[in-house]
C-alpha positions as CSV (number, residue, x, y, z in Angstrom):
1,X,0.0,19.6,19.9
2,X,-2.3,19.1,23.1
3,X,-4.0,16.1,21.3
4,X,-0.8,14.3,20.5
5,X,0.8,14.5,23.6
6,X,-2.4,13.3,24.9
7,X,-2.1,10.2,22.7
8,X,1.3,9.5,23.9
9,X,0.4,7.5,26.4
10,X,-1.9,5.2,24.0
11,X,0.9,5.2,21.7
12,X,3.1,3.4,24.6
13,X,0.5,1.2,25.8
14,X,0.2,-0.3,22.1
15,X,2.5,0.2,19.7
16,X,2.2,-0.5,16.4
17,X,3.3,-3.6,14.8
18,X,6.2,-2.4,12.7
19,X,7.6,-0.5,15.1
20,X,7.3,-3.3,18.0
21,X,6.7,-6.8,16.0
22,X,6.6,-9.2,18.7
23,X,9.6,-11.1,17.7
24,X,11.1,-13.0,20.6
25,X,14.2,-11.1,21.7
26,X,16.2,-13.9,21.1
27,X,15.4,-14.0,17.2
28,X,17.0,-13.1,14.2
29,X,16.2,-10.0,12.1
30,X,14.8,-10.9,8.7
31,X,17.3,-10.7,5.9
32,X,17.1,-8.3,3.5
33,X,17.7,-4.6,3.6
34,X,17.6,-4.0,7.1
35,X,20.7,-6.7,7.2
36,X,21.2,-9.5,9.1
37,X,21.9,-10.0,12.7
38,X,19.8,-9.9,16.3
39,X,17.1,-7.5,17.0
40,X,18.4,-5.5,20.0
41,X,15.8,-6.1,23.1
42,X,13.9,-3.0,23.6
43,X,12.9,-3.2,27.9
44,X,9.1,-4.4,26.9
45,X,11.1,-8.1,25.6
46,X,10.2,-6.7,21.8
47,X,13.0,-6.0,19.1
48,X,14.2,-2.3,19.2
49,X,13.3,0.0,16.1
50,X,16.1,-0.2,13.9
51,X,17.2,2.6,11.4
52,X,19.5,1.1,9.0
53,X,21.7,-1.8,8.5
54,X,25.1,-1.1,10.5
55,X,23.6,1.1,12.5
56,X,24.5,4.4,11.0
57,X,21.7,7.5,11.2
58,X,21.0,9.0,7.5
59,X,21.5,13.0,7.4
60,X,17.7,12.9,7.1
61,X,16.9,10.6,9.3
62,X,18.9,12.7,11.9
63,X,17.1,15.9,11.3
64,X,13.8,13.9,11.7
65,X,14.6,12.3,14.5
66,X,16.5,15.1,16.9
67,X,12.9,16.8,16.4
68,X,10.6,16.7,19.5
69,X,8.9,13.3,19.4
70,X,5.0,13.2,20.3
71,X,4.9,9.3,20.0
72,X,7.3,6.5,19.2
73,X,8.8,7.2,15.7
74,X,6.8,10.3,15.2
75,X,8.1,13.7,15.3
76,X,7.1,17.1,15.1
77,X,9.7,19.6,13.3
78,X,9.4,23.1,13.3
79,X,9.8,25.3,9.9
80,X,13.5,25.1,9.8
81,X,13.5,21.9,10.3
82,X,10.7,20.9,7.7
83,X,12.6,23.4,5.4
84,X,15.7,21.8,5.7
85,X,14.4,18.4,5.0
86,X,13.9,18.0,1.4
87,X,17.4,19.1,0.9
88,X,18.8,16.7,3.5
89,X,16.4,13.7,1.5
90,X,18.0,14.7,-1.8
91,X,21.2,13.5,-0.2
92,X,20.1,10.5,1.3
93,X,18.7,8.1,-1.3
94,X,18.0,5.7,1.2
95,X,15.4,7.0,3.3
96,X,12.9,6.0,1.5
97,X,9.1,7.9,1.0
98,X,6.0,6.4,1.6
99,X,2.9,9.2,1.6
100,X,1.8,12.2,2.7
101,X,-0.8,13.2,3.8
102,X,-2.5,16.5,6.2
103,X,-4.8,17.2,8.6
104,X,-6.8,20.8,9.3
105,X,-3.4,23.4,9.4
106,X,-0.8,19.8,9.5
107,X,0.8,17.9,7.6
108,X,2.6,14.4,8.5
109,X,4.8,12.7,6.1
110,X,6.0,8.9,6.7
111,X,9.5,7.6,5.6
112,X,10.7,3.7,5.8
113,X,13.8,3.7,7.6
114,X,15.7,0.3,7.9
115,X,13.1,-1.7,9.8
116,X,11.1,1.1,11.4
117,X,8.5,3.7,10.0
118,X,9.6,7.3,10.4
119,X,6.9,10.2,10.7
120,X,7.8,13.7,10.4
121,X,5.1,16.1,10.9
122,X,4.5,19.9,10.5
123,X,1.9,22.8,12.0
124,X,1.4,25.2,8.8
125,X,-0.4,27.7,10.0
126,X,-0.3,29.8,6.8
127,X,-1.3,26.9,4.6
128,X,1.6,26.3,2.6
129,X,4.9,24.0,3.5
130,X,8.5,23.2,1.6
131,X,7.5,20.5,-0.5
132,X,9.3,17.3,-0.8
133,X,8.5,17.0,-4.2
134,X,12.2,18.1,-5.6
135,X,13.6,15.3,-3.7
136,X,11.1,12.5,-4.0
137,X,9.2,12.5,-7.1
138,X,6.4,9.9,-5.8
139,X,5.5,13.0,-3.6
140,X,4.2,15.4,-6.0
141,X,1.4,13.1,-6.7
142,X,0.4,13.0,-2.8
143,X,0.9,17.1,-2.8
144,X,-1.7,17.4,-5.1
145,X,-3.9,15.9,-3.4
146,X,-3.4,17.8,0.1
147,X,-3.9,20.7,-2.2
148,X,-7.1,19.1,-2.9
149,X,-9.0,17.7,0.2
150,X,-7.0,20.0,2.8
151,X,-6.1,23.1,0.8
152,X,-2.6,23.4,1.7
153,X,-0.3,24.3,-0.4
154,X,3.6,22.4,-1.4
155,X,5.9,25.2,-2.1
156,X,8.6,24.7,-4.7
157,X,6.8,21.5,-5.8
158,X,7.2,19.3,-8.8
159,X,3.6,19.8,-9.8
160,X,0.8,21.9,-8.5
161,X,-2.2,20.7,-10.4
162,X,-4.9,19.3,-9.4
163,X,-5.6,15.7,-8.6
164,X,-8.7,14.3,-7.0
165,X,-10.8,17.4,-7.4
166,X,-11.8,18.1,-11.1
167,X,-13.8,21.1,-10.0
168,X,-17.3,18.8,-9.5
169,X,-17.8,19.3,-6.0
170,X,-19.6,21.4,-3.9
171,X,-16.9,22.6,-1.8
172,X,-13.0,22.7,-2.1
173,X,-10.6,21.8,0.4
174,X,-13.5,19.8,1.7
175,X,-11.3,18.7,4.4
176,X,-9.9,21.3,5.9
177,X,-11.6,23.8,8.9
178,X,-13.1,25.9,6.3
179,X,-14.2,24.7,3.1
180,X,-14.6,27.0,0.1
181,X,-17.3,26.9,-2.8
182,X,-16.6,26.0,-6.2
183,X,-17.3,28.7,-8.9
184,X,-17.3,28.9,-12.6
185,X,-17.5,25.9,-14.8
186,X,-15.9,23.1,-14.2
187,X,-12.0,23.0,-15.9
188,X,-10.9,20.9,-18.1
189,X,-8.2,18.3,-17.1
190,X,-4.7,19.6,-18.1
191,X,-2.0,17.6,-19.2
192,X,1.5,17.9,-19.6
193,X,2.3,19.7,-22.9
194,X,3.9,17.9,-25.7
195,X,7.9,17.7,-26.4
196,X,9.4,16.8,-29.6
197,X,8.3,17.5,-33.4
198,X,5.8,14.7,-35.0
199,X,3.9,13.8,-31.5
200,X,0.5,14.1,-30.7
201,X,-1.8,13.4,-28.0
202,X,-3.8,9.9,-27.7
203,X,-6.8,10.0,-25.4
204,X,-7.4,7.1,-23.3
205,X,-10.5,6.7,-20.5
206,X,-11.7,8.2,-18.5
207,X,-13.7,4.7,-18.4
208,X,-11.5,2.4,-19.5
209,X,-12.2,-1.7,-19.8
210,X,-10.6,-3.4,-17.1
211,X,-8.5,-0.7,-15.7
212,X,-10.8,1.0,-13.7
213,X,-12.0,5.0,-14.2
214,X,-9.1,7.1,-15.1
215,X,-8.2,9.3,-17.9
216,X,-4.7,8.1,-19.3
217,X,-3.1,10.6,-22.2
218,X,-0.7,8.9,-24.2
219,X,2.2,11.2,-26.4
220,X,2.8,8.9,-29.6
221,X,4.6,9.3,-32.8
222,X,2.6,6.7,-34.9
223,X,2.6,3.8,-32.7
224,X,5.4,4.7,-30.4
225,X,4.8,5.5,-27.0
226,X,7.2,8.5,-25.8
227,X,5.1,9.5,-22.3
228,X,2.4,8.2,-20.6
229,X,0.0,10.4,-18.0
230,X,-2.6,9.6,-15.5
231,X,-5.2,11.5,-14.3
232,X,-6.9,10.3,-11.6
233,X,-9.9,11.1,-9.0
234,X,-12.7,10.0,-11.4
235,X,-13.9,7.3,-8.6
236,X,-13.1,9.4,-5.5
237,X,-15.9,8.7,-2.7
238,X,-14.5,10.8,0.1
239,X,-13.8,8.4,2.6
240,X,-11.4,9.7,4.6
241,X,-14.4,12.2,5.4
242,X,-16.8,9.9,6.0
243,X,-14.5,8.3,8.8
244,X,-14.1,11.1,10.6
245,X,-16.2,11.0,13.9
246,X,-17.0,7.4,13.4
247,X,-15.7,4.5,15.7
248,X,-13.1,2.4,14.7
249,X,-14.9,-0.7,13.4
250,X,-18.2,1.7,12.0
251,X,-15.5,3.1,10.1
252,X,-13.9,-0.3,9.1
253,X,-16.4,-1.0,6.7
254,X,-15.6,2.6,5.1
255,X,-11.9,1.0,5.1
256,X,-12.5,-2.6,3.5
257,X,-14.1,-0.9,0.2
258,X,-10.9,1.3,-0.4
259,X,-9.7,-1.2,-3.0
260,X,-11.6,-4.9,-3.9
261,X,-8.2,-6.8,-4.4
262,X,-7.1,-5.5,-1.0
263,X,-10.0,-5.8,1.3
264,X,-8.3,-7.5,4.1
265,X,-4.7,-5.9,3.7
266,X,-6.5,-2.6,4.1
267,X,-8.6,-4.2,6.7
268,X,-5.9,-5.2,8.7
269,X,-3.3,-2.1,8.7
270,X,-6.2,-0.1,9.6
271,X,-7.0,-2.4,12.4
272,X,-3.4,-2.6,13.3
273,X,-3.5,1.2,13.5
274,X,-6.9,1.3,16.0
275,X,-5.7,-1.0,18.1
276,X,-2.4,0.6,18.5
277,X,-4.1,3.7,19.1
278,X,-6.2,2.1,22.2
279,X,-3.5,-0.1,23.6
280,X,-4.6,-3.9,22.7
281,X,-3.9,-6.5,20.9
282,X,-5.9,-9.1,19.2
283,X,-6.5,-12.5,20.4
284,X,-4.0,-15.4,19.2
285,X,-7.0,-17.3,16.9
286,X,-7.9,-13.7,14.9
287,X,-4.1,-12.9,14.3
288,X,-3.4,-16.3,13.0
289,X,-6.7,-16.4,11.0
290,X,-6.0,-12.7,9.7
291,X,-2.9,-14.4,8.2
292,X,-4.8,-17.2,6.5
293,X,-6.8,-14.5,5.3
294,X,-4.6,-12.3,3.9
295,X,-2.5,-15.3,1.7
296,X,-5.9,-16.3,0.1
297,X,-6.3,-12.9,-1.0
298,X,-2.9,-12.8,-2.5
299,X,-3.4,-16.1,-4.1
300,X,-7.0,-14.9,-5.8
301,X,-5.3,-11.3,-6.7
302,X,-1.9,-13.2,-8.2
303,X,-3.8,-15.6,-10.2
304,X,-6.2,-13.0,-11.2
305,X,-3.8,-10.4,-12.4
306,X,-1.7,-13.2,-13.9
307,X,-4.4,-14.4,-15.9
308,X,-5.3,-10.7,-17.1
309,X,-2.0,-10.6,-18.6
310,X,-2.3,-13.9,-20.1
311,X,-5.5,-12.8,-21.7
312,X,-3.7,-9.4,-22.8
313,X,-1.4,-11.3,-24.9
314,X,-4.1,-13.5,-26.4
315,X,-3.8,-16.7,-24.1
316,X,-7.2,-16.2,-23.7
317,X,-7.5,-20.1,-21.9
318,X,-5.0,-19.4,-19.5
319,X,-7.0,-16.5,-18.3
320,X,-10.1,-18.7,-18.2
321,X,-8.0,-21.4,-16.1
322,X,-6.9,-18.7,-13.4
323,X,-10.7,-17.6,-13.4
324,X,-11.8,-21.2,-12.6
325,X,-9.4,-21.4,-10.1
326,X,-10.4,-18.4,-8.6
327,X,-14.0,-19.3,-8.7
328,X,-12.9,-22.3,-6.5
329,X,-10.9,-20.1,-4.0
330,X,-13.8,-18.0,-3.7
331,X,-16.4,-21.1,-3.1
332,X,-13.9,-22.0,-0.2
333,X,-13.9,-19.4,1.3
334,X,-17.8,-18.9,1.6
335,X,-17.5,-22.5,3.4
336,X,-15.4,-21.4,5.7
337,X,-16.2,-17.7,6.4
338,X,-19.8,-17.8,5.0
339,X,-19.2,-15.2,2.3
340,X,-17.2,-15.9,-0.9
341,X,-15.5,-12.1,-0.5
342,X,-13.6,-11.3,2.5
343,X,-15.4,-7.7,3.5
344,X,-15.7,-6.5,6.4
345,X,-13.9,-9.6,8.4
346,X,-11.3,-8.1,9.5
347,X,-12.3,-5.7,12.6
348,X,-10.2,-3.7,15.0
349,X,-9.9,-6.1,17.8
350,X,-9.7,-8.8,15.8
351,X,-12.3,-10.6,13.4
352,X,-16.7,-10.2,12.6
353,X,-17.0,-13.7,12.6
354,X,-15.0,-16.9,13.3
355,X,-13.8,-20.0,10.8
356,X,-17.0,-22.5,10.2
357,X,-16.5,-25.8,12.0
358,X,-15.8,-27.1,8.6
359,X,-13.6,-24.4,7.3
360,X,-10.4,-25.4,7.5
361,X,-11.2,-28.9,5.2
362,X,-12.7,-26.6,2.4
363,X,-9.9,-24.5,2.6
364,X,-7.0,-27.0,2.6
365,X,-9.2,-28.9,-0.6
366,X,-8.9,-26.1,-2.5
367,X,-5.1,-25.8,-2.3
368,X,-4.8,-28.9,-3.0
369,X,-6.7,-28.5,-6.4
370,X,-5.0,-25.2,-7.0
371,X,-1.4,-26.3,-6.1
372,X,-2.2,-29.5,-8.7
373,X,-2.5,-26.7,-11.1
374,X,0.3,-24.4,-10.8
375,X,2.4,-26.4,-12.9
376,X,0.3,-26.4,-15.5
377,X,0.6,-22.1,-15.3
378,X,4.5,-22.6,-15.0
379,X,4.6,-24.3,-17.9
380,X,3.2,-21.3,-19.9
381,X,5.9,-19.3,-18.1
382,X,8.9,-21.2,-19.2
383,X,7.9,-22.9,-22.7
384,X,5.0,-21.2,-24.5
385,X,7.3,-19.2,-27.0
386,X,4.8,-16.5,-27.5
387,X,4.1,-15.6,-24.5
388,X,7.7,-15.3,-23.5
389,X,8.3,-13.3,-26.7
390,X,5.3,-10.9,-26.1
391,X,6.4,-10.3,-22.3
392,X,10.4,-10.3,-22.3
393,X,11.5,-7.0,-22.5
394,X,8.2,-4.9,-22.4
395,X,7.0,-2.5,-19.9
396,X,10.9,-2.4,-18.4
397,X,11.3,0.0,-15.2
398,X,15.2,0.2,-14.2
399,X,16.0,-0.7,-10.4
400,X,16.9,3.2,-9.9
401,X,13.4,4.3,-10.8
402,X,12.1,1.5,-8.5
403,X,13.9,2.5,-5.9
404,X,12.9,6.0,-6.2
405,X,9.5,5.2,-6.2
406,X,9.6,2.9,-3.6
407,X,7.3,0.7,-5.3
408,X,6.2,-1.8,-3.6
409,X,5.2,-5.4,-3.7
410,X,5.5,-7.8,-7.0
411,X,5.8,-4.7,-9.1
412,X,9.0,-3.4,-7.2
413,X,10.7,-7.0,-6.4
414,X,10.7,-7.6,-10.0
415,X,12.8,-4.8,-10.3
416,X,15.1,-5.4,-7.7
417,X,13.8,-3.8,-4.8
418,X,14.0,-6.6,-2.3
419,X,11.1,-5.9,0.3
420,X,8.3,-7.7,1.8
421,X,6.7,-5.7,4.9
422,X,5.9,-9.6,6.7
423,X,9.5,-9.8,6.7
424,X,11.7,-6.4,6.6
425,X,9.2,-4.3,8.9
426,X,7.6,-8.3,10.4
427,X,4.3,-8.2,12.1
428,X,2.7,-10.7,14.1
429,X,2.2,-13.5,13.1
430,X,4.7,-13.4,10.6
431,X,7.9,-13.9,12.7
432,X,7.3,-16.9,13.3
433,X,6.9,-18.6,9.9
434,X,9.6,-19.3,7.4
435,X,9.1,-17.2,4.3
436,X,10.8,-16.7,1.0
437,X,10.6,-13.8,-0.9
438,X,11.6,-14.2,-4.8
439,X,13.2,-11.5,-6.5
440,X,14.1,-10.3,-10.2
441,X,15.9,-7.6,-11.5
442,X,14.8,-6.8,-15.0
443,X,11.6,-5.1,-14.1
444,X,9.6,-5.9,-16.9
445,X,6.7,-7.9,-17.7
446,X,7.7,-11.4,-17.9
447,X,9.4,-10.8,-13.7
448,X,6.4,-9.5,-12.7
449,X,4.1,-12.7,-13.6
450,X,7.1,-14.8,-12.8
451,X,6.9,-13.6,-9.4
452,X,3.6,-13.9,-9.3
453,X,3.7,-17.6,-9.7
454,X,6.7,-18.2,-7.1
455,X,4.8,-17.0,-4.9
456,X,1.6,-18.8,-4.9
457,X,3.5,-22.1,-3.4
458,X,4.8,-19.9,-0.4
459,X,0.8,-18.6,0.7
460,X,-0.2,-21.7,0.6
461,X,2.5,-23.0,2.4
462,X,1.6,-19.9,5.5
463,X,-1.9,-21.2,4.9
464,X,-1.3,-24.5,5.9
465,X,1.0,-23.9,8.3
466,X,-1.4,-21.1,10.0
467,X,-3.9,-23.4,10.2
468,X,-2.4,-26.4,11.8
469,X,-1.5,-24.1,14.5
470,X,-5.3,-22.5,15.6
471,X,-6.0,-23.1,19.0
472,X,-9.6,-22.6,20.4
473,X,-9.9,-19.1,21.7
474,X,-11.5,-15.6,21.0
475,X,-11.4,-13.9,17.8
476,X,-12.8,-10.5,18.9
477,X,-11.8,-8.5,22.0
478,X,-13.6,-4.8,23.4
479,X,-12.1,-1.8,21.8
480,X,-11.2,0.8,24.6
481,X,-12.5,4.5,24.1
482,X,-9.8,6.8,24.5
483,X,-8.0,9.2,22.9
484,X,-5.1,7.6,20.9
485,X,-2.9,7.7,17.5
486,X,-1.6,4.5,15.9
487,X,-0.6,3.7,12.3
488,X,-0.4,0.2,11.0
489,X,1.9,-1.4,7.9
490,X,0.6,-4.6,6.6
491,X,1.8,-6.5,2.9
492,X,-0.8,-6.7,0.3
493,X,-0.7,-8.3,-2.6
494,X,0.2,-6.1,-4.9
495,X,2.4,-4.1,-1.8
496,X,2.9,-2.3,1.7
497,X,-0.7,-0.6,2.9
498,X,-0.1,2.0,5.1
499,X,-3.2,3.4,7.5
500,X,-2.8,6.1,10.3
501,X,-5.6,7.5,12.4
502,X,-6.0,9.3,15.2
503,X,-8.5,9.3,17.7
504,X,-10.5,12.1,20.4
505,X,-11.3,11.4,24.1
506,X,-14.6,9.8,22.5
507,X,-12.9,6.9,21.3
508,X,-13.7,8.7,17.1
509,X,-11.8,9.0,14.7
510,X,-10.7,12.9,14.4
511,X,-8.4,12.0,11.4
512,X,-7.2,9.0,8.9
513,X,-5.0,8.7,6.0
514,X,-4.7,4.9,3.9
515,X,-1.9,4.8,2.0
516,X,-2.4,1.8,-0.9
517,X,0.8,0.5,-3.4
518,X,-0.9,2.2,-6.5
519,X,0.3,5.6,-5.2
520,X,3.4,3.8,-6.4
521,X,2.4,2.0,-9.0
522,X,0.8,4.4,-11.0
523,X,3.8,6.4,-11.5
524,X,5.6,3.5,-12.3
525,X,3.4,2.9,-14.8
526,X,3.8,5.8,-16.1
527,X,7.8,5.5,-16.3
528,X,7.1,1.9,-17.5
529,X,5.2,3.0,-21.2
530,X,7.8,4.7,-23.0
531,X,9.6,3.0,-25.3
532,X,6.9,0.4,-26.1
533,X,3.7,0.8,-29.1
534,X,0.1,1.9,-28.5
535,X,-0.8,-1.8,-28.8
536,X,1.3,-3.0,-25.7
537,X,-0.3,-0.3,-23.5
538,X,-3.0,-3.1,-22.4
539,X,0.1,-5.6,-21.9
540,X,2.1,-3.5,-19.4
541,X,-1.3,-1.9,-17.7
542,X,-2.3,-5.9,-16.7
543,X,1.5,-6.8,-15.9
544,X,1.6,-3.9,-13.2
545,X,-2.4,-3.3,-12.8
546,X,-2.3,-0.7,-10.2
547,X,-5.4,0.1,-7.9
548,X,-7.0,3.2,-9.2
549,X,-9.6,3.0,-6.3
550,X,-7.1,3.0,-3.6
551,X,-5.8,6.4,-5.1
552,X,-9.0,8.0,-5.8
553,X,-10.0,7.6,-1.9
């Protein structure tokens, strides 16, 4: 506890970015579900955290938050309080869950409520905690792997098995203050037994084409699909080890690996996190160019995931199209960055390197070519019978298991959860651009490419708009050393990307968690197979295509 009341003050000096956006007090909360209506002025001039539309407190979120707080939005409960909480979630719907995660004898758990993140954390001495598992089944996935890299323990939980570690390493809990050693041959993966007469068991993986290493087991009855299962860890690289006791940006590079589709989304929450941890900000020029950024990587990760479906349902030409207009997003963005992929640009304190002198032309040609072809993609949408007969109705997730899941970004608007971190938890610059966020309701596979295609015209609509606003300045500021805990919330493209650190008096990095949407998507994967025939399992994998790699760590 003597660390984090030491990072208090770092906390206050900088706060993170959902929590204090740096909307003008006079402007009007985004619509969606944290309602409509001003953002209260907190004494700084930035919009107050808000917990929920009309202002009442959830049951949860009241036993979270009359708990000592060590920092703006995070609190510290003790063992009643931690054991009263997954009671007190199972009666508030609302609150929704977004990860957990531990650190030597602690765990911390983080909770979207309304506009504003929510942190509850708890010292476990013993090693074991109440888990949350019972009350929000996304978490059982996120025990097991605490079990894993910390060796602590989730009482009462869903599922105790293991996750990341398959019994390979040299150490367990490799994580925590004292690591054990593995014994005995390594075990074999165990999945969930089979229910019902006439099933059996239909291996997929652990290397499978296109979806990344993972072992999927699929229960069928001839070429019915009753249950899905993932198993995971195959591709872990221990990162959040290797960041421990590095700086901020020597640990950024560890950061923008996490997941290729979401280099600069993870690039940026984690920089969001550092600098809230050490009080800055970063310049004007780097925040604006983090934006342009981060739309070009949702436009090269929607056309290439739209494509993959396309080519899952034997369109392969359409797939080739989205490549070739990839390929030209990607030529772009090597004249304007001087490096077709966006790794490690985005630093805490802003950006490595600054847009070329001819950047911004090679940028805005290639929206132009791209935005002369999205018609030609719509029109595979909304006319090609086959594809809308192959992708109407397959791969459906209902809006309740959605919600439960909190899954996140196309995956979850498609099935009706309306929410877009730029705009219900808004970050600089964000606030002040005009943004439209499509929704669906169906949750199947034809939403989720439709939405994929409504929103390429809005990023490259911020795009332009970003860069008709640069102004000559900075683009990289110093990083203070200090002692400091921050956590940043940024919208991927495929969802929210959560990182937290914390750091010593050195200015290091003690602890980290990242947080990426397939924590989410996985399981919604998983809840989206049954129902459906061996043969669509490619179809609904490309339609949702969740990041194995930002799971595996």
């Amino acid at each position: 506890m003597a660390v984090l009341r030491a990072a208090t003050g770092a906390w206050r000096a900088g706060r993170p970015r959902h929590w204090t956006n740096g909307v003008p007090a006079d402007a009007a909360a985004p619509a969606g579900p944290a309602g409509p209506g001003p953002v209260p002025a907190s004494p700084a001039g930035r919009p107050a955290g808000r917990s929920r539309a009309g202002g009442g407190m959830s049951a949860a979120s009241r036993l979270i938050r009359t708990a000592p707080e060590a920092a703006p939005g995070h609190h510290w409960l003790d063992a009643a309080g931690w054991a009263a909480l997954p009671a007190a979630l199972a009666a508030d719907p609302a609150l929704e869950f977004w990860g957990l995660w531990a650190e030597p004898g602690r765990v911390h758990a983080a909770f979207r409520d309304g506009i504003s993140l929510l942190l509850a954390s708890l010292e476990v001495p013993e090693g074991r905690y109440p888990a949350l598992s019972p009350a929000r089944p996304a978490a059982a996935w996120f025990e097991r792997m605490v079990a894993d890299l910390w060796g602590l323990a989730a009482e009462g939980g869903t599922d105790s098995r293991p996750w990341l570690d398959h019994g390979r390493w040299p150490a367990t809990a490799p994580l925590s203050d004292h690591p054990g050693h593995q014994t005995g041959e390594p075990p074999q993966p165990v999945f969930l037994p089979l229910e019902g007469q006439g099933l059996h068991q239909y291996p997929l993986g652990p290397i499978l084409p296109g979806a990344g290493p993972g072992h999927w087991r699929a229960h069928v009855r001839g070429e019915a699909v009753h249950r899905l299962e993932a198993r995971l860890g195959y591709g872990h690289r221990g990162l959040l080890g290797l960041m421990r006791g590095k700086s901020p940006r020597a640990a950024a590079r560890l950061v923008a690996r996490l997941s290729a589709e979401a280099t600069v989304a993870h690039g940026w929450a984690f920089a969001q996190a550092a600098e809230a941890a050490a009080g800055i900000e970063a310049p004007p020029r780097a925040v604006l160019l983090r934006l342009v950024l981060a739309e070009w990587e949702r436009l090269a990760c929607h056309l290439s995931d739209w494509g993959g479906t396309m080519g899952a349902i034997g369109l392969e030409w359409a797939q080739v199209r989205c490549a070739m207009l990839r390929e030209k997003l990607l030529r772009a963005h090597e004249a304007a960055f001087g490096q077709r992929l966006p790794l490690d640009l985005v630093l805490p304190g802003g950006l490595a390197s600054d847009l070329t002198p001819e950047g911004a032309e090679a940028l805005l040609a290639a929206l132009a070519a791209l935005e002369e072809d999205l018609p030609t993609l719509q029109a595979v949408q909304d006319e090609h019978a086959g594809a809308q007969d192959r992708l109407r109705g397959i791969g459906g997730v209902s809006p309740a298991r959605v919600a439960a899941l909190a899954a996140g970004g196309v995956a979850g608007r498609a099935g009706g959860r309306n929410f877009d971190a730029r705009r219900d938890m808004p970050y600089q610059p964000y606030p002040g651009f005009s943004l439209a966020i499509p929704t669906a309701s169906s949750g199947d596979a034809e939403a989720r490419l439709r939405l994929r295609l409504r929103e390429l015209p809005e990023s490259l609509g911020l795009i332009r708009a970003a860069l008709a606003r640069l102004e000559p300045g900075p683009v990289l500021v110093p990083l203070p050393v200090g002692a400091g805990e921050g956590v940043g919330v940024v919208e991927g493209p495929r969802g929210e990307v959560l990182h937290w650190l914390a750091l010593d008096e050195a200015g290091l990095i003690r602890a980290a968690f990242a947080r990426d949407p397939g924590w989410m998507h996985v399981p919604l994967l998983e809840a989206a197979v049954p129902g459906t025939t061996l043969g669509d399992l490619p179809l609904v994998r490309a339609s949702l295509n969740p990041s194995t790699s930002g799971m595996d760590l």
